[in-house]
N, C-alpha and C positions, 0 to 999 in steps of 0.2 A: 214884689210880685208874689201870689198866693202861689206855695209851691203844689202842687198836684198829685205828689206820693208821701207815703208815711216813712215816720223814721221812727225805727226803733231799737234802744241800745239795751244791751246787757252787762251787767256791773257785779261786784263780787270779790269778793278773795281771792287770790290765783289757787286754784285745786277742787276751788265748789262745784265746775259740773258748765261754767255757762259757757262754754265753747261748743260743745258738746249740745247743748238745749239749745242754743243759737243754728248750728246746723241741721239741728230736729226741726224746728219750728223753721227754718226755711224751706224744707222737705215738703211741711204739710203747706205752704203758700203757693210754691210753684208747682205742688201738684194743682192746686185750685186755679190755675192760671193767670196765679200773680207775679210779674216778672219782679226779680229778688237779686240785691247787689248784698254780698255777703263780705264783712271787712273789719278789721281792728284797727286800735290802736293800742301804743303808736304805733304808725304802719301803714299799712295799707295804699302806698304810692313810692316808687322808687327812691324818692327821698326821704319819705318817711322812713320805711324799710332803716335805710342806712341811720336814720336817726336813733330806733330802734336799738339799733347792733351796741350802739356808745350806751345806750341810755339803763340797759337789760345786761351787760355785758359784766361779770363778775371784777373784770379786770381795774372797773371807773370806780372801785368803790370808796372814793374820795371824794367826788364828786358835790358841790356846792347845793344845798336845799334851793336856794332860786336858780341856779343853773341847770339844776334839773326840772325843774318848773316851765322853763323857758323852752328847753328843748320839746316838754310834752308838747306845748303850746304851737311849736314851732311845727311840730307833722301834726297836728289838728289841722291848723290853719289850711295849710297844703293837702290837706284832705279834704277839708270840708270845698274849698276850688277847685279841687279835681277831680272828686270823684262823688260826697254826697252831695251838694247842692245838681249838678247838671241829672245826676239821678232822678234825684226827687224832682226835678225842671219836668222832666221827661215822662213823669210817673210813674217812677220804680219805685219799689219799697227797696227799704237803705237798713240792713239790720250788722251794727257795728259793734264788736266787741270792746268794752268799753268807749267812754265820751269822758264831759267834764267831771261828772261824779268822782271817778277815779282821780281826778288829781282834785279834788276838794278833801276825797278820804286820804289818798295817800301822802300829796303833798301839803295841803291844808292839817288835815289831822295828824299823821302821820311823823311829819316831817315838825311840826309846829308855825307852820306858817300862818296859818287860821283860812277860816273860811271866805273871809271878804278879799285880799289879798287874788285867790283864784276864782271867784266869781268876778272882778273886776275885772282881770286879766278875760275873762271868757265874754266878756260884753265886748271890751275894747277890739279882740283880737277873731273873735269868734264871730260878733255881728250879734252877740245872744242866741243863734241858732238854739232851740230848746228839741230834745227828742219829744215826738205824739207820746209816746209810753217807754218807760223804763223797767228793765225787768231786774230787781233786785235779788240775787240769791244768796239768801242768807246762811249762815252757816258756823259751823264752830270753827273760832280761829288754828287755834293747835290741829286739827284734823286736815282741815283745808291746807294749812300750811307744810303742814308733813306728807300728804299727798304730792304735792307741789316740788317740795326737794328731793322726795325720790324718782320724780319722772326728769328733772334736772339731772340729778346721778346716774341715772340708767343714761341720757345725753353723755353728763362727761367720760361716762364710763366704756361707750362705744355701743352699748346694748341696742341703746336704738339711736334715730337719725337727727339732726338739730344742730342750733349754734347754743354757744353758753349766754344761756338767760336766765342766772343764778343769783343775781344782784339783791333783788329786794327781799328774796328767800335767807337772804343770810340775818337780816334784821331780828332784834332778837325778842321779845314774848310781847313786852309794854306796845313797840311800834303796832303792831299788829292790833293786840287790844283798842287802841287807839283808833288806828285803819276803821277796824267793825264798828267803833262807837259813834265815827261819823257816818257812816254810811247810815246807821239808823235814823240818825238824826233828820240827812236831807229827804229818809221813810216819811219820818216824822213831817218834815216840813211842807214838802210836795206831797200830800196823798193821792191828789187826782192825777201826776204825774207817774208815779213812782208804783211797782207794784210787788209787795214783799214777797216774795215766797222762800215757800220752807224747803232748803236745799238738802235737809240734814235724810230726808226719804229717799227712799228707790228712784231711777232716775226716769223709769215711766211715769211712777207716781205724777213727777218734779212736771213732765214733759207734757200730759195730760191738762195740767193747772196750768201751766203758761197759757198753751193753744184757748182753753176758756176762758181767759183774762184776754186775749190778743181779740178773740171773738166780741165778746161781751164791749170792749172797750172800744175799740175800733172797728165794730161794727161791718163784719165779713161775712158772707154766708157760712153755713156750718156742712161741707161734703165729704171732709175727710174727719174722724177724730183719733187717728193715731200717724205717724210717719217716722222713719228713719231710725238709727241704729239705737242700741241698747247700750253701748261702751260708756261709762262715765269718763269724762277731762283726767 
């Protein structure tokens, strides 16, 4: 069945900004009267969630390169049944913080598993679900990264509010390197999918380019050209 809304995901380093541009850019859609389901992974459905907690949780960090594979795969799955496909059914636009990108960089590249390995897994288990557009934000690893562990620290610190989601923050300089080098790569491979931007700017700059890649691509009228906060992730 042709589904009837768009889906569009955001992918990234943890600290680049795309949580933050994800809630921007749902701003300017529903101001335009596009109704907007706004969600991550993993996550994003009660069992996700708790998938999440083992998965992010500083505590697992033993945890098996395919056992954590399995579990991303495992609140996809349950997400994409619960909440983006009846979306999209429905004609919501579906904009998910992270999708399978993320676990081809993290656990494919990252991890060493390779890339066929988690594209396999995202046919069999996924249906091939592909996102209309991908918003890539690129960015330097050490920066993003260090972003990342001190909004975790300010977490275990009590400063501010959160569970501990310190796990992949703890990896150390190569993994990462690694992480970025695939994500360029599925840039590379998808171009008409995939839409790079430079994350390394101001985060109107950043917010500004999305919205005219989301237009231009998918094809919206143009009424608003700014929305929502100024706060980077």
């Amino acid at each position: 069945m042709a589904r009837k809304g768009k889906f569009i995901t955001f992918e990234g380093l943890d600290g680049c900004g795309k949580s933050t541009q994800l809630e921007r850019l749902a701003a300017v859609l529903r101001a335009e009267e596009i109704e907007v389901i706004a969600t991550r992974e993993p996550g994003g459905t009660p069992l996700g969630e708790k998938i999440r907690a083992v998965l992010l949780d500083s505590r697992t960090q033993g945890m098996a390169a395919l056992a954590e594979l399995s579990l991303m795969f495992a609140s996809r799955a349950q997400q994409i049944a619960e909440v983006i496909e009846p979306a999209l059914q429905r004609g919501q636009w579906v904009l998910c913080d992270r999708f399978t990108d993320s676990s081809e960089a993290y656990q494919g590249g990252g991890r060493g598993l390779g890339s066929e390995a988690v594209l396999t897994m995202h046919r069999v288990v996924c249906g091939d679900l592909q996102p209309d557009l991908t918003v890539l934000m690129d960015s330097d690893a050490e920066a993003s990264v260090s972003r990342a562990r001190r909004r975790n620290l300010a977490v275990k610190n009590h400063e501010t509010p959160g569970p501990d989601e310190n796990r992949f923050e703890r990896e150390n300089r190569m993994f990462f390197a690694r992480v970025h080098e695939t994500y360029l790569k599925i840039a590379e491979r998808e171009p008409g999918r995939v839409y790079l931007v430079d994350a390394r700017r101001g985060p109107d700059v950043v917010h500004a380019d999305i919205v005219a890649a989301v237009r231009q691509r998918l094809k919206i009228a143009a009424k608003i050209e700014n929305s929502g906060g100024h706060q980077q992730e």
